[in-house]
C-alpha positions, 0 to 999 in steps of 0.5 A, a space after each residue: 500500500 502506498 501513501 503520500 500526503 500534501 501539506 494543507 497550508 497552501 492559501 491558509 495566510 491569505 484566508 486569514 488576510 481576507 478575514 481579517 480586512 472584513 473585520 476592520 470594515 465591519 469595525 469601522 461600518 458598525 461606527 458608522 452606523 451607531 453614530 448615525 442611528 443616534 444622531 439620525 433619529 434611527 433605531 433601526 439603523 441602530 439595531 443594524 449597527 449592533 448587528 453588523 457588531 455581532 459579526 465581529 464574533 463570525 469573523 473571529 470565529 472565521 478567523 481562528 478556523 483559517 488559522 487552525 485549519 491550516 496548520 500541517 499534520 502532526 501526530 494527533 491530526 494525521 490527515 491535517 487540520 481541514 476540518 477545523 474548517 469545516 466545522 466553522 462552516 457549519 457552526 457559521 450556518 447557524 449564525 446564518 439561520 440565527 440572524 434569519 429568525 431574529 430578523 423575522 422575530 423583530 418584523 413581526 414584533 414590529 408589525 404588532 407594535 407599529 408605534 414603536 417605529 422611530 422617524 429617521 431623518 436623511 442622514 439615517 437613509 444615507 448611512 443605511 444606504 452607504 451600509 449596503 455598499 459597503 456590504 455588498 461590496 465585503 461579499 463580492 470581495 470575501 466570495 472571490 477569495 473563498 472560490 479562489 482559494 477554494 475555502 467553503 469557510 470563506 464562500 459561508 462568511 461571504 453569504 453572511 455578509 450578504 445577509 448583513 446587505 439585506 437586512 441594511 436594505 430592510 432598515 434603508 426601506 424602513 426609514 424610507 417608509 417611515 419619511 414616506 409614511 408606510 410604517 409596515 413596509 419595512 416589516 412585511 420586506 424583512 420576514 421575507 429577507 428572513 426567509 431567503 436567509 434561513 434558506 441560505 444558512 440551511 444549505 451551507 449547513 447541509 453541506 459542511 454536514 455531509 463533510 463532516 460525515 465523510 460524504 465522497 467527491 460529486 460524479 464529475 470529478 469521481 470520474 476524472 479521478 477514473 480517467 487519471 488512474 487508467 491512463 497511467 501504464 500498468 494499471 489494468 483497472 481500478 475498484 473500491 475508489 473512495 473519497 471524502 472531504 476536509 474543507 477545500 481539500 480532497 482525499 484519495 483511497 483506492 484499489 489498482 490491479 497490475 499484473 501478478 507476476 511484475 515485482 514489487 518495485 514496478 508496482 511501487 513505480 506504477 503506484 507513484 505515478 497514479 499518485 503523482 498524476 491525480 495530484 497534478 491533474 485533479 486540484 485540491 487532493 490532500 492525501 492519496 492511498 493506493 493499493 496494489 492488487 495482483 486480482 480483482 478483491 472487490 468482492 472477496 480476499 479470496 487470497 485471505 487464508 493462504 499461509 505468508 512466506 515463513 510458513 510456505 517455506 517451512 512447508 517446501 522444505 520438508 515437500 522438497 527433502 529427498 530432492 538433491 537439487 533443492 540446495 541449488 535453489 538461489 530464491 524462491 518467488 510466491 504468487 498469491 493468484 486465484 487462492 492458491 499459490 504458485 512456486 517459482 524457483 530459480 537455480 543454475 543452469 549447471 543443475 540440470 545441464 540437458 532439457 530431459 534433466 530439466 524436464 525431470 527436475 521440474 517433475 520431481 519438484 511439481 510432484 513434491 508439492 502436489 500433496 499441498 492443495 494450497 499449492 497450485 504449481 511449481 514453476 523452474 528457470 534456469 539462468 
């Protein structure tokens, strides 16, 4: 079985960097917005405020999965860090969701209880206004980095702040509507922003679930992956492909059938090149496992009950006793095909010099074993 891994840090720090430039607008816009809100005569634009403070803790959070995330493999993490990642994907879901219901919880409250409504003047609809930009413009920024970077964190913190774009677009209708006189109009849009948030947090969830519990690669790439593999020489097919996810990072086991009778370095050989031909030609896999197989053991080990070497030639010795020529054996070769094995020795020439000697020995040889149903054959070369 051959192994070989990839160090996941590649695009850490630069995650780390995107998160921490929202951090600082965020900082800097939920100022902007209290300070507005007060002086503006707006306490939904304060609210908005404290919210778009609420996603200083998110961005921590991302920020801290970027950090760990990425750290290389150690004795207790063998496969990395990734799902570090993964986890905060799905932990900034429930943000998502949370921010959902608290939205659509302070609507209705809003609709049952109109007079609580405040009269926001024009420096309040500007900020709620420049507020969207702003937003929108941290998504578009943090979706770029996350499908750059291929970072699932990134594409859900993103989303986040798209959520924050429509709730700022809720407060920008409802100071709107409150100058214009239509009171309700801000209540009735957040519910159904609210619902579209939910949406979103729910998808993300699902899908950082699915990681979490090892769900294998979509169709498209699994036959990519397919297609690599059989190009490469020596591979006759291929079987119990598995695969599974760990934040953008991608994992590889699978089975390979090579001819029976090649040696072991030529199937270590064929093994690296499956190994370094998908990790060059399909992105983002982390680790590849290869197995190396002789048959086709999808379905059963049929080989699973034969004896190992030791105890193989322990029997061979005591088979081959009365033939004088077993001291001139120079090695011994199993082959572990169909469920039983076949012998392969190798002696010199000078140990039968004629081919009816040859013929002979082979006899002798195939005849001594024969009483071994374990043993399918004994085949002779001479060099």
């Amino acid at each position: 079985m051959e192994r070989a891994s990839r160090v996941p840090d590649e695009g850490g720090t630069e995650r780390q960097k995107v998160v921490l430039r929202g951090l600082f607008v965020n900082v800097a816009l939920a100022a902007a917005q209290l300070a507005a809100g007060v002086f503006g005569g707006s306490a939904a634009l304060v609210a908005d405020g404290f919210h778009t403070l609420s996603d200083l803790l998110s961005d921590t959070l991302v920020l801290l999965a970027a950090r760990f995330g990425a750290r290389v493999a150690d004795e207790d993490h063998p496969y990395g860090h990734a799902r570090i990642e993964t986890a905060g994907t799905f932990g900034l879901s429930l943000v998502l969701v949370g921010t959902g219901v608290g939205i659509a919880l302070h609507a209705a409250d809003a609709l049952s209880t109109p007079a609580r409504l405040a009269h926001p003047d024009l420096v309040a609809l500007a900020t709620a206004l420049g507020a969207i930009a702003v937003k929108e413009g941290l998504f578009r920024y943090m979706r770029r980095a996350g499908l750059r970077l291929e970072s699932d964190l990134l594409h859900a913190n993103a989303w986040h702040y798209r959520t924050d774009v429509f709730s700022s677009a809720v407060v920008a209708v409802g100071i709107m509507g409150s100058m214009a006189g239509i009171s309700d109009l801000d209540a009735v849009a957040a519910i159904g922003v609210a619902i579209l948030i939910v949406r979103m947090g729910a998808m993300l969830g699902w899908q950082a679930l699915r990681e979490l519990v090892d769900t294998g690669l979509e169709a498209e790439k699994l036959e990519r992956i397919r297609r690599v593999i059989l190009s490469i020489d020596g591979v006759r097919t291929l079987h119990l492909l598995r695969t599974r996810r760990a934040g953008g990072l991608a994992f590889v086991d699978v089975h390979i059938l090579v001819d029976g009778a090649i040696s072991v370095s030529e199937g270590h050989q064929i093994s690296e090149m499956v190994r370094v031909a998908l990790m060059r030609h399909v992105g983002n896999i982390a680790d590849v496992v290869v197995h190396i197989d002789s048959e086709d053991d999808e379905h059963a080990a049929i080989n699973a009950r034969l004896p190992l070497r030791a105890e193989v030639l322990k029997r061979l010795e005591h088979y081959f006793a009365d033939i004088e020529a077993v001291h001139a054996i120079e090695s011994i070769m199993l082959h572990y095909l169909g469920g039983k094995i076949v012998v392969e020795l190798r002696l010199p020439l000078d140990a039968a010099p004629t081919l009816a000697a040859a013929r002979a020995l082979q006899a002798r040889f195939t005849d001594a074993a024969a009483r071994d149903p374990q043993i399918a054959s004994v085949e002779i070369y001479f060099h």
